[in-house]
Each structure stands twice: as structure tokens, then as C-alpha cells.
C-alpha positions, 0 to 999 in steps of 0.5 A, a space after each residue: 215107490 213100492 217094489 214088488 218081488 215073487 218069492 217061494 215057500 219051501 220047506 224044512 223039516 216040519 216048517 213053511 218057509 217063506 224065502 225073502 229077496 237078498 235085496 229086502 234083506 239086506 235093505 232092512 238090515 235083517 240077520 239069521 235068527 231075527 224074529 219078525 212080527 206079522 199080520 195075517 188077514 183075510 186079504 194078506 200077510 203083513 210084515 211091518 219093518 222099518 228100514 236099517 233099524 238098528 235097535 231091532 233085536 
């Protein structure tokens, strides 16, 4: 089931941050410097994961 969550842009330096829910996190085992993939398209931003992937790097 889909879970939805309200997240924030902020700011650091030069950069757009966009700040993920601990939960989204840790459920894909995400990690300081992980570099994610993501879509952009007139209807959204799309960030394909697979959930506690390993192998990620």
C-alpha cells in the first residue's frame, strides 16, 4: 500500500535539498553519500528503489 509523506526543500550552500522521512530511509536501507537515480516529468519526480537492496552502491 502506498504510504504518503510531506517533505521539505531546503537549502545548503548553492544546493536544493529535498529531506526524506527517517522511515523511507532506513526501509531502503539508504546511507550518507548514496547517490539516487531520479526521473523528472511534466506530471512529477520519480525516484525508483528497491526496498533493503544491498548491493546498491
Amino acid at each position: 500500500m502506498p504510504t504518503r509523506y510531506t517533505v521539505t526543500v531546503t537549502s545548503v550552500g548553492s544546493s536544493s535539498i529535498i529531506v526524506l522521512p527517517k522511515p523511507v530511509v532506513d526501509g531502503f536501507n539508504l546511507k550518507k553519500g548514496d547517490r539516487l537515480e531520479m526521473t523528472v516529468t511534466d506530471i512529477g519526480i520519480h525516484i525508483p528503489l528497491e526496498e533493503n537492496k544491498e548491493d546498491r552502491k
